[in-house]
C-alpha positions in Angstrom: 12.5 -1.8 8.8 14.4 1.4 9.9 11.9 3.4 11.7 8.0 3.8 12.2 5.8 5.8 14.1 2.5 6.0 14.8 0.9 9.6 15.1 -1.3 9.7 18.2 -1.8 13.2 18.7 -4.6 12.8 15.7 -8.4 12.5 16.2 -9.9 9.2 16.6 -11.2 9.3 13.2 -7.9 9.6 11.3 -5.1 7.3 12.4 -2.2 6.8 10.5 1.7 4.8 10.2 4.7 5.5 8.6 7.6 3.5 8.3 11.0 3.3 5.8 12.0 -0.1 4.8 15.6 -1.6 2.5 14.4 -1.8 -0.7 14.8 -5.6 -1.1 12.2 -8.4 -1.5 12.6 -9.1 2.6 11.7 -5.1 2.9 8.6 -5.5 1.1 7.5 -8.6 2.9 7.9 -6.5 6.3 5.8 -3.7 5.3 3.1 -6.3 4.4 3.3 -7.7 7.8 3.7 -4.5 9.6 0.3 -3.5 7.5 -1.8 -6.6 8.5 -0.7 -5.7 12.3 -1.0 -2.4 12.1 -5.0 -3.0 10.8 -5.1 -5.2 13.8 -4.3 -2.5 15.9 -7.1 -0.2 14.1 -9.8 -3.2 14.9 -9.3 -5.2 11.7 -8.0 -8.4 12.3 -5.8 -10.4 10.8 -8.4 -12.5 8.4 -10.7 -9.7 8.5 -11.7 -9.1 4.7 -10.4 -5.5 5.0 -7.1 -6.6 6.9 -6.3 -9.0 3.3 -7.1 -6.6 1.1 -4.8 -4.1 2.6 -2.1 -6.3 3.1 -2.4 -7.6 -1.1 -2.9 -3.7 -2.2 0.7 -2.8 0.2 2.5 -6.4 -1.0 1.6 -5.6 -4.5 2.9 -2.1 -4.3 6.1 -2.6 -1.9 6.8 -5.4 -4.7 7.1 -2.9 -7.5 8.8 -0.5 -5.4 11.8 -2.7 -4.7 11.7 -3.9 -8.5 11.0 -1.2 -10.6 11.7 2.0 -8.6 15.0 1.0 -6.2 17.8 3.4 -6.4 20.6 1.8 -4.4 21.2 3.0 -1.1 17.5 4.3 -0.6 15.1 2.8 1.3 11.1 3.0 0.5 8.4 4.1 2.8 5.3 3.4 3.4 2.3 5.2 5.2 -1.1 3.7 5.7 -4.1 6.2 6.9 -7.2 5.1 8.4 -10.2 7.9 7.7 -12.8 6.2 9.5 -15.4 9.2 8.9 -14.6 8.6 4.6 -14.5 4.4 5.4 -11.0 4.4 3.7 -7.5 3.3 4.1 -5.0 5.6 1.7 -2.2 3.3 1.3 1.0 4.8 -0.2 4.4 3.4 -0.9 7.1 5.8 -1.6 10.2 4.9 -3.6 13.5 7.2 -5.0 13.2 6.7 -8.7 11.9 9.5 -10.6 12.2 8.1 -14.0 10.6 5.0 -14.0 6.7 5.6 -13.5 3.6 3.5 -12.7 1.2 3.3 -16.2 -2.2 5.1 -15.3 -4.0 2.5 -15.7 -3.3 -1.3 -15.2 -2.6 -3.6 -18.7 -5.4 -4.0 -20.8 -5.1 -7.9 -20.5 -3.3 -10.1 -18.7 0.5 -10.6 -20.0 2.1 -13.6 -20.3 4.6 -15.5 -18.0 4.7 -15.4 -13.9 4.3 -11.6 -13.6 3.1 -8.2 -14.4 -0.9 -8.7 -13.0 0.2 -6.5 -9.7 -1.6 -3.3 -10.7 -4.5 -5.4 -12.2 -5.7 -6.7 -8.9 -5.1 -3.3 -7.1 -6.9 -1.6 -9.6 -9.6 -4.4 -8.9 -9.2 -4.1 -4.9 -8.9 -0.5 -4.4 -11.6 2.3 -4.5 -8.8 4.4 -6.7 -5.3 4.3 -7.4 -2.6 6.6 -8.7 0.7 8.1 -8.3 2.5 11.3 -7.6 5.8 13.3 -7.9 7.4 12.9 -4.2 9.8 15.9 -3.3 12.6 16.6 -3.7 13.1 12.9 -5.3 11.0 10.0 -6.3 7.5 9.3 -6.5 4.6 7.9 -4.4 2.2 5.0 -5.7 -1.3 5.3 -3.2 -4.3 3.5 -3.1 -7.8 3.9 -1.2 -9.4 1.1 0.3 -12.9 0.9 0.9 -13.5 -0.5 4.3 -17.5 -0.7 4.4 -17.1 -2.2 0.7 -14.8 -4.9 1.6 -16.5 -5.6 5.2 -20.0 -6.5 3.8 -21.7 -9.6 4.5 -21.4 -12.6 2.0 -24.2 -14.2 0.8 -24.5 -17.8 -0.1 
């Protein structure tokens, strides 16, 4: 990790984190961790439905990053956003690489061999997904969890 902040000078409703991280698999397992505590922080622990779901959605992402859009020399950033008043968590991972971009939607079916269902289960997690020219290089892959939709009740 080379740097995070948390903006505190915003309303209670809409709290958010950024943070850069080396592009590596290490990186991307350190923004997952730094997500699950930063939920914690925001009153979602750990276990909490909302807290996994996040932290799956920013591993998925940070993953990819560091696979298909590292640039050597760059690190990738992430910024979560909690919007209490919309119930959502805008996850977004930033990475240098302008040329290789995200399909729109994940694979039809699932491929074969050990990877490649990443997008599949954000697109199944998240409210909505997509991604996003980043300026003056790169792109940004986000996605919105729903917090009320994650935090209902089971029944058995």
């Amino acid at each position: 990790m080379t740097g995070t902040s948390t903006e505190e000078n915003e309303p209670r409703e809409f709290l958010s984190l950024t943070a850069k991280f080396v592009s590596s698999p290490r990186g991307a397992q350190l923004a997952r961790r730094l997500a699950v505590r930063c939920m914690e922080e925001w009153g979602h622990p750990p276990l909490s439905d909302v807290s996994c779901t996040v932290a799956l959605v920013v591993g998925e992402l940070a993953a990819n990053a560091v696979q298909h859009g590292r640039v050597p020399g760059r690190d990738f950033g992430l910024r979560l956003a909690l919007d209490a008043v919309a119930g959502l968590v805008r996850i977004e991972i930033a990475d240098a690489a302008c040329a290789k971009q995200p399909p729109t939607a994940p694979p039809s079916s699932y491929p074969d061999g050990e990877s490649g269902r990443g997008l599949l289960l954000v697109d199944v997690l998240a409210v909505r997904w997509g991604a996003a020219p980043r300026q003056p290089v790169g792109k940004t892959v986000w996605a919105e969890v729903s917090i009320e939709a994650v935090e209902r009740p089971r029944r058995l």
